[in-house]
C-alpha positions as CSV (number, residue, x, y, z in Angstrom):
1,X,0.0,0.0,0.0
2,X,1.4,3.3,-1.0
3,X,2.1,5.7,1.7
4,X,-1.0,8.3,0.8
5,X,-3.1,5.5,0.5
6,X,-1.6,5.2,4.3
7,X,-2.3,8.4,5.0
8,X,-5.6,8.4,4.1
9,X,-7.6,5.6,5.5
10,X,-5.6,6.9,8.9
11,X,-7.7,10.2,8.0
12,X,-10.9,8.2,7.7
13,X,-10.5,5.9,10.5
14,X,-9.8,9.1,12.9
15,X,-13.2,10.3,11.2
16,X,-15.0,7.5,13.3
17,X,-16.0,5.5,9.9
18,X,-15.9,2.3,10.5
19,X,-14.1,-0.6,8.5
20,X,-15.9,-3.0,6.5
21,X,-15.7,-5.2,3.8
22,X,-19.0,-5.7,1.5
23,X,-19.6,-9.2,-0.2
24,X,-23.0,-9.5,-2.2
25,X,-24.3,-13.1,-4.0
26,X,-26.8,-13.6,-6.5
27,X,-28.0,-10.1,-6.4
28,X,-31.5,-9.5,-8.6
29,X,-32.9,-6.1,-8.8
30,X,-36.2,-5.6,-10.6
31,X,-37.8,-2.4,-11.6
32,X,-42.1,-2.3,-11.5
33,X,-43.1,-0.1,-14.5
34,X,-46.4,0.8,-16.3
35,X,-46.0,1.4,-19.9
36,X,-48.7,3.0,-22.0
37,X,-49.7,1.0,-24.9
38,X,-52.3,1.6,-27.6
39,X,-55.2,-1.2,-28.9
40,X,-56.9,0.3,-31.9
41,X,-57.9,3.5,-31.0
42,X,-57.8,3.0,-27.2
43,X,-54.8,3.6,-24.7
44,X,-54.3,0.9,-21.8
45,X,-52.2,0.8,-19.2
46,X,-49.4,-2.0,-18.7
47,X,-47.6,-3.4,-15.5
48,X,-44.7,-4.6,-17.0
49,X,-41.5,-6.1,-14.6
50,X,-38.1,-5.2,-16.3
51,X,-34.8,-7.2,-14.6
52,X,-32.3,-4.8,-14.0
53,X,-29.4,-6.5,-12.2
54,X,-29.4,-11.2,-13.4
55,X,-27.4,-13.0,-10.6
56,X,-24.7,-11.0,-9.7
57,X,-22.1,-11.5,-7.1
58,X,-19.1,-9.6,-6.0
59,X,-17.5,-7.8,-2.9
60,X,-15.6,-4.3,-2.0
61,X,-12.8,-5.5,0.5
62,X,-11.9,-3.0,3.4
63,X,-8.1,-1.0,2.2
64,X,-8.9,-1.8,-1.0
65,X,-9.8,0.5,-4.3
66,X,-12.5,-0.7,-5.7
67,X,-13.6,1.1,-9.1
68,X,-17.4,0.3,-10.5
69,X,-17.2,1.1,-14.6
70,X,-19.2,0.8,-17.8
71,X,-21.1,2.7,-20.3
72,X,-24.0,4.3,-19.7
73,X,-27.1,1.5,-19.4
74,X,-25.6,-0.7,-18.2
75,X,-26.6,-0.4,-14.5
76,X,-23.8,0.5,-12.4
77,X,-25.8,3.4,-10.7
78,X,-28.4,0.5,-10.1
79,X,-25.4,-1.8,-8.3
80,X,-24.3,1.0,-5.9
81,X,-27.8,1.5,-5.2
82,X,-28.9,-2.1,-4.2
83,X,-25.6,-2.4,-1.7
84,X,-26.7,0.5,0.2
């Protein structure tokens, strides 16, 4: 570990955070929508389920960086989110 990386979890832990590590498994989030659709000439309303996050796993150990990356869509937002 460098020595700034030193320095600053010494900051942190003086800050009263405390350390952890964070291990999720099988993780499924799913998103409730209604969608609009449109029959002929009427509108109707839709409860449609959308699966965000399939069956993922993964942890964030304590001292570690841990970066979280991809392109926009592709539910990293969504991941940070569920481990809250």
């Amino acid at each position: 570990m460098t020595k700034h990386a030193e320095n600053f979890l010494s900051v942190f832990s003086q800050q009263g955070f405390q350390k952890i590590d964070l291990e999720w498994d099988n993780l499924d989030v799913i998103a409730h929508t209604k969608k609009t659709i449109i029959q002929g000439r009427k509108r109707k309303t839709v409860k449609e389920d959308k699966k965000i996050l399939d069956n993922i796993s993964g942890s964030v150990r304590n001292g570690r960086f841990t970066a979280i990356i991809g392109p926009s869509g592709t539910a990293t937002s969504t991941l940070l989110s569920a481990n809250e």
